[in-house]
N, C-alpha and C positions, 0 to 999 in steps of 0.2 A: 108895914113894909110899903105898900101904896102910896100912904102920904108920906115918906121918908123919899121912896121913887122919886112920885112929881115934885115935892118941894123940893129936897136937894141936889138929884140926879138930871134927869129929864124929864122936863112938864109935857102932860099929857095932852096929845093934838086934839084942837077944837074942831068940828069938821063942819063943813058951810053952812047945817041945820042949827050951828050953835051950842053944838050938845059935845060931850067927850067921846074919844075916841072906844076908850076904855073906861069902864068902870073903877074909881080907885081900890076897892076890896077885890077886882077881878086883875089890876096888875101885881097889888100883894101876894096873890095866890099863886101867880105865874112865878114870879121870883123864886117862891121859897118852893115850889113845883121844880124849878129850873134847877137851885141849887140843890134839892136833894137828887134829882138823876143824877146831874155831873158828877156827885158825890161815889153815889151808885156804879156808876157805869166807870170813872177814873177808879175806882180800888178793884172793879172787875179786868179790869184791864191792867194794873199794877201786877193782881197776881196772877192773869196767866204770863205777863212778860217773864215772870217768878221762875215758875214751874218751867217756862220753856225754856230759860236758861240754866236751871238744875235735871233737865231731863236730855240738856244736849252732850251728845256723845265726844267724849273730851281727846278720842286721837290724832294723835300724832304723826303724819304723814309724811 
């Protein structure tokens, strides 16, 4: 995921010592880190929008 990153997506900053920014094996990790919260955390949030619209009280006023 690293070298897919830097070579296709965004190359990783050189910083004035010459060296990267990021390790390539430590931006892979971040990635697939990133994407399984979002994962995580969007279907936790799907289902309570779920439940809070099958627990709202449906009168008619």
């Amino acid at each position: 995921m690293g070298e897919w990153q830097h070579a296709q997506v965004k190359a990783i900053k050189i910083k004035k010592h010459q060296r990267p920014a990021k390790n390539i094996f430590r931006l892979g990790l971040d990635i697939i880190n990133e994407a399984l919260f979002q994962m995580a955390y969007g279907f936790r949030n799907t289902v309570s929008a779920l439940f809070a619209f099958l627990c709202v009280d449906n009168k008619v006023t």
